[in-house]
VEXDREN-2710 file (C-alpha; in Angstrom, 1 decimal):
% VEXDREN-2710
k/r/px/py/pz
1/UNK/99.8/14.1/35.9
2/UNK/100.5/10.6/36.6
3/UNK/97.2/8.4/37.0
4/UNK/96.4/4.5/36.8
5/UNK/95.5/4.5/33.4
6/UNK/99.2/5.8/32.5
7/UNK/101.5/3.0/31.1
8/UNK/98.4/0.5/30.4
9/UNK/96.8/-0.3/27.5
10/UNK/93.1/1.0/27.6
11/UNK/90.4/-0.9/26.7
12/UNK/87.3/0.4/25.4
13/UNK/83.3/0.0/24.9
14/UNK/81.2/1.7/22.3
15/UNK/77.8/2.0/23.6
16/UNK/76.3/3.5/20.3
17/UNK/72.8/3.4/17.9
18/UNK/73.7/4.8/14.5
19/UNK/75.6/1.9/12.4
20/UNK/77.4/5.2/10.8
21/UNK/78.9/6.1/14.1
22/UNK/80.1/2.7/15.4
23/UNK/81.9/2.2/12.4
24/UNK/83.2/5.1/12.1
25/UNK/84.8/5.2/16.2
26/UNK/86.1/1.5/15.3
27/UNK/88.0/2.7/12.5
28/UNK/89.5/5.7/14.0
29/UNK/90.3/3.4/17.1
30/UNK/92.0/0.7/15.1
31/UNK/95.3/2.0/14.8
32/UNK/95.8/3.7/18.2
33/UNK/98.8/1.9/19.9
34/UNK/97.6/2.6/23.2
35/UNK/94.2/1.1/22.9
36/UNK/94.2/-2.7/23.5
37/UNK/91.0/-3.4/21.4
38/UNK/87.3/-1.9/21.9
39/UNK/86.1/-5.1/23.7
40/UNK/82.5/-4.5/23.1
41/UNK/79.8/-2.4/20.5
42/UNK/76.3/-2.2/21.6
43/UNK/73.2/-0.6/20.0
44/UNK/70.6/-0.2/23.2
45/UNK/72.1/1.3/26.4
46/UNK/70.7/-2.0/28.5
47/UNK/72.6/-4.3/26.6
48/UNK/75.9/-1.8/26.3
49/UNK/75.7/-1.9/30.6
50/UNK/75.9/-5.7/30.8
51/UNK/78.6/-5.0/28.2
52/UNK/80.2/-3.2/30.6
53/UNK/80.0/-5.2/33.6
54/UNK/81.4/-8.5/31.3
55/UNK/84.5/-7.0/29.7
56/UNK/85.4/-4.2/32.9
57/UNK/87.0/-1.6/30.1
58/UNK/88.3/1.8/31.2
59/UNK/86.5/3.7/28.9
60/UNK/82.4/3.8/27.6
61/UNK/81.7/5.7/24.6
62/UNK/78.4/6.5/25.2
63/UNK/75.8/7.8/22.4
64/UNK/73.5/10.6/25.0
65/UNK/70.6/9.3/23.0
66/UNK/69.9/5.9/22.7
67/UNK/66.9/4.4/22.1
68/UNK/65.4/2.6/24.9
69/UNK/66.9/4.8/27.3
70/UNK/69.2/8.5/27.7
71/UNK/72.7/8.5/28.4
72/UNK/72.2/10.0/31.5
73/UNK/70.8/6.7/33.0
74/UNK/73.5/4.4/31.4
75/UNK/76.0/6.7/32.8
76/UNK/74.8/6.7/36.1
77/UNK/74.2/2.7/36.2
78/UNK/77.7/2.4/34.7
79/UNK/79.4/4.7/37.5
80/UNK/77.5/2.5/40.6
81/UNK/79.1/-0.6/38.6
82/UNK/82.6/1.0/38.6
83/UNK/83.2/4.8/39.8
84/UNK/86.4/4.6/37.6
85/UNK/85.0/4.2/34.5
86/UNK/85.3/6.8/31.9
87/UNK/82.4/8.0/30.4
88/UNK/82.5/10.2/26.7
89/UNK/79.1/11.2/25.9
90/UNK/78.8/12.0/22.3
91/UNK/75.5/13.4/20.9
92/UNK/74.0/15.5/18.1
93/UNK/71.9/17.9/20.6
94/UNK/73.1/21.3/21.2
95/UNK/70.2/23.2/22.9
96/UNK/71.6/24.9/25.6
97/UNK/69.1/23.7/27.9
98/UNK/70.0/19.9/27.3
99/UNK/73.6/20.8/27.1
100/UNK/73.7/22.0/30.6
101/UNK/72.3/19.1/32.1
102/UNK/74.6/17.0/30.2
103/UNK/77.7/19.2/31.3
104/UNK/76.3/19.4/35.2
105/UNK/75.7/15.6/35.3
106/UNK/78.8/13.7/38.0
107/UNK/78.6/10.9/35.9
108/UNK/79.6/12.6/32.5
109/UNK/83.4/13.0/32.2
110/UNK/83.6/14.6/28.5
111/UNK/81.1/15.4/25.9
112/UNK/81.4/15.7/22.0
113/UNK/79.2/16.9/19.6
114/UNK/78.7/14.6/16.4
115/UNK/78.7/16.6/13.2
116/UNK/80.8/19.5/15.2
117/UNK/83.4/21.2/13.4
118/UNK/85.8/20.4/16.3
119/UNK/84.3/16.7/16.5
120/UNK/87.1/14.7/14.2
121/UNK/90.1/16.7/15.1
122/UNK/89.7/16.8/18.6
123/UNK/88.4/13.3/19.1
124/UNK/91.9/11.2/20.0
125/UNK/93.0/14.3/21.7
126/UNK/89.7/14.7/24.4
127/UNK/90.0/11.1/24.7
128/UNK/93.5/10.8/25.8
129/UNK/92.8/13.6/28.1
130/UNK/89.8/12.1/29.8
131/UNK/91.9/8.9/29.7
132/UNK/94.4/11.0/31.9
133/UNK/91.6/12.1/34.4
134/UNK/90.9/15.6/32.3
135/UNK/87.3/16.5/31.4
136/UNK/86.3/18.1/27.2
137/UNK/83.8/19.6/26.1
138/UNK/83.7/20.4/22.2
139/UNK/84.2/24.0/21.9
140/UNK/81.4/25.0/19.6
141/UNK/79.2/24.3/22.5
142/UNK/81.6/26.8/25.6
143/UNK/81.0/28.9/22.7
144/UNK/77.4/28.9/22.5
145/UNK/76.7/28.7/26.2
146/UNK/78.5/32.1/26.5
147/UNK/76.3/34.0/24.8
148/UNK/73.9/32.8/27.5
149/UNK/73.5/34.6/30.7
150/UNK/71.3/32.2/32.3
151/UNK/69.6/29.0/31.3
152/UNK/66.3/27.6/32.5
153/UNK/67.3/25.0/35.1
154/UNK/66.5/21.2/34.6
155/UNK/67.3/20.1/37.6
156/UNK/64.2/19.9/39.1
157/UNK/63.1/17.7/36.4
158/UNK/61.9/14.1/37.2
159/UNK/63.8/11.4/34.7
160/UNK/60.6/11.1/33.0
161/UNK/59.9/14.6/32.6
162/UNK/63.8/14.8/31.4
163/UNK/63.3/11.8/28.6
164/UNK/59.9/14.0/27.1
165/UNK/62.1/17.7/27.2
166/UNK/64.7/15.7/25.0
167/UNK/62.2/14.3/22.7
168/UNK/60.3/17.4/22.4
169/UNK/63.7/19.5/21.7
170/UNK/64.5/16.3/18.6
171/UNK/60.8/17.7/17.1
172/UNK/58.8/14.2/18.0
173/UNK/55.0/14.9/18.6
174/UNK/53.0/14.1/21.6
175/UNK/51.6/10.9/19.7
176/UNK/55.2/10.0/19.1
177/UNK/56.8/10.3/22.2
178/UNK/53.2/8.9/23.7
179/UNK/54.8/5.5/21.3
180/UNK/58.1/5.6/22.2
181/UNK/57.5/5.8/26.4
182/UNK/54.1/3.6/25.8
183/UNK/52.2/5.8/27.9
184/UNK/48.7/7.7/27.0
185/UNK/48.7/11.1/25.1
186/UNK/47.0/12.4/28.0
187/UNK/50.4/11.4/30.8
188/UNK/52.7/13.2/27.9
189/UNK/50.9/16.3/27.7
190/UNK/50.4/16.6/31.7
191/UNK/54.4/15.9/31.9
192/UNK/54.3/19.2/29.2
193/UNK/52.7/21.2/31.8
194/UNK/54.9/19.7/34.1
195/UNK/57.9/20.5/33.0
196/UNK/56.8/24.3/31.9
197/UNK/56.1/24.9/35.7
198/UNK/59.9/23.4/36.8
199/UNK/61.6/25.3/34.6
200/UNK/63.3/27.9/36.2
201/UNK/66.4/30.8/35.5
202/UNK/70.2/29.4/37.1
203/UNK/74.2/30.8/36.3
204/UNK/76.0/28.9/34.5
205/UNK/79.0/30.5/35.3
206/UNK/80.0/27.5/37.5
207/UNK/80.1/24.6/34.9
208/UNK/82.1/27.6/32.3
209/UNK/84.6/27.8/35.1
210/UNK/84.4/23.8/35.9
211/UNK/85.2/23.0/31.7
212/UNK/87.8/25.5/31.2
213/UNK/89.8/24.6/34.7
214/UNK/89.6/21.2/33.5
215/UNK/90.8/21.7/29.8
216/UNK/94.0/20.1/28.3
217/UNK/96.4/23.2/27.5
218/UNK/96.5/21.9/23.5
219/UNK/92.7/21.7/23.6
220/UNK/92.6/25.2/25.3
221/UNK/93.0/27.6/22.9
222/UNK/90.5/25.8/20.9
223/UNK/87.6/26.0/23.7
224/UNK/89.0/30.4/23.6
END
């Protein structure tokens, strides 16, 4: 399908914490003749938006957890900047739970896991089809999801409550996460209780059917 970002070349932003990563998206970016240059790297999701709003590229590679703030937020800040941004979310999570909110979130066009079996192969592929309007997810997660009737919905979640349910999932400890949100012991464990009270059963049927109408045909038969 033809689409603005057909006949251009695409510029790109790397919104990204690990050193290991960054390099690693430069390098396979480098030699793509359809990518004009990645026009900015950033390490903390505050300084990546200002990035953004500088160079104006058409696509953010965007690490879902960064650490000053989640990928969620920079996403949604990005998209109220410029709706037609791209936005590749690329994270090492794969708890259902997380996934779903990730998958469910407007602002997220395509999402990749990191260490994923499908993660290198299917890289320049997703991103040319999310470059052509399409949305990816990495197959081992369609996968996993499937063997899930329903999921406990985080929708009700408050973005506070959402930032503590990811940092419990990566194994922090209330004194941890207590540093990282500088907040009392006391306000983390309440947002525990929280949380355990939101937490409800949803289908996911819908954002199955929402991935696989919106897969690439070559990328298909690897999301079967």
């Amino acid at each position: 399908m033809k689409n603005e970002f057909q006949n251009k070349i695409i510029k790109i932003s790397i919104i990204e914490d690990s050193e290991i990563h960054r390099e690693w998206l430069k390098m396979k970016l480098a030699d793509e003749i359809n990518i004009d240059a990645v026009v900015s790297i950033d390490r903390f999701g505050r300084d990546g938006i200002e990035s953004v709003k500088h160079y104006k590229p058409d696509v953010v590679l965007l690490d879902f957890q960064l650490e000053d703030m989640t990928g969620l937020e920079v996403a949604k800040r990005l998209k109220i900047h410029d709706p037609k941004i791209r936005v590749f979310a690329l994270t090492a999570h794969t708890e259902a739970l997380i996934i779903q909110r990730i998958i469910s979130d407007k602002n997220i066009d395509a999402i990749a896991i990191k260490g994923s079996p499908y993660f290198e192969a299917n890289f320049l592929p997703a991103l040319t089809h999310i470059i052509e309007g399409g949305t990816y997810i990495d197959p081992s997660l369609l996968k996993k999801i499937r063997a899930y009737n329903n999921l406990n919905n985080l929708e009700q979640l408050t973005k506070r409550e959402f930032e503590v349910f990811i940092q419990l999932n990566s194994g922090k400890t209330d004194e941890n996460i207590a540093a990282d949100l500088c907040v009392e012991i006391s306000h983390v464990r309440n947002l525990k209780s929280r949380i355990s009270k939101k937490i409800k059963m949803c289908d996911i049927d819908h954002v199955i059917s929402k991935i696989e109408q919106n897969s690439h045909p070559d990328l298909h038969n690897l999301i079967r």
